[in-house]
C-alpha positions in Angstrom: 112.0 88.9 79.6 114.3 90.7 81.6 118.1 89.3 82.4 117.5 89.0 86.1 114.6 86.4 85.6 116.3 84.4 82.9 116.3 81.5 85.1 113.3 81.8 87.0 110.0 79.1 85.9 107.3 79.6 83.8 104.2 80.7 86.3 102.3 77.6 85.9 105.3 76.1 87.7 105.4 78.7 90.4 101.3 78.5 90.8 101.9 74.6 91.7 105.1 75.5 94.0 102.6 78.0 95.6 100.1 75.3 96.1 102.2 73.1 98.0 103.7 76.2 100.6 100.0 77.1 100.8 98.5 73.7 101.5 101.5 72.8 104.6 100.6 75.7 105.8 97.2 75.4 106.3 97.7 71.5 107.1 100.6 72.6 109.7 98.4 75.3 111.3 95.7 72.2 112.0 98.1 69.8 113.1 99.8 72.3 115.6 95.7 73.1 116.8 95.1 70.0 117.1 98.4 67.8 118.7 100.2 67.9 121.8 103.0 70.0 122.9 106.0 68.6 121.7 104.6 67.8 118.4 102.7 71.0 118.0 105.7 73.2 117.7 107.2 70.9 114.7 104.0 72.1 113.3 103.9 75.5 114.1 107.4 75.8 112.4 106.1 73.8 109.2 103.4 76.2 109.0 105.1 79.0 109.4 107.9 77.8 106.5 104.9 77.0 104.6 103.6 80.3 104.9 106.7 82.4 103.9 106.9 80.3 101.4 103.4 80.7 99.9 104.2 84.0 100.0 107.5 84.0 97.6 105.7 82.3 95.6 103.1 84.7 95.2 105.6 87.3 94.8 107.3 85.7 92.2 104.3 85.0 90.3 103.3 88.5 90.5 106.4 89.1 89.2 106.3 87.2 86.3 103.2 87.7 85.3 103.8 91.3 85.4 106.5 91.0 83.0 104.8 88.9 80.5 102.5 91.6 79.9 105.2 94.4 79.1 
């Protein structure tokens, strides 16, 4: 394992991390469809962290599970 991921969590960790980003942002992409204005942008935002978030995580377990196999 390389130095620069020395701290970093086993994938199985990641894969649950990337579960939650991925489920707020598909539940905050509803909510924002579905509730009025002022409460729709709160939404939109969550989604959108959730999102970017899902994403790291992806990368991350790409990462990792990359470097398990060298």
């Amino acid at each position: 394992m390389s130095p620069r991921l020395r701290g970093v969590p086993a994938p199985v960790r990641t894969r649950r991390a990337w579960l939650v980003f991925a489920l707020t942002a598909v539940g905050g992409t509803i909510a924002a469809a579905l509730l009025p204005s002022p409460w729709s942008i709160v939404a939109g935002v969550l989604a959108s962290l959730g999102a970017v978030g899902a994403f790291a995580m992806f990368v991350l377990i790409t990462v990792l599970e990359d470097d398990e196999r060298e």
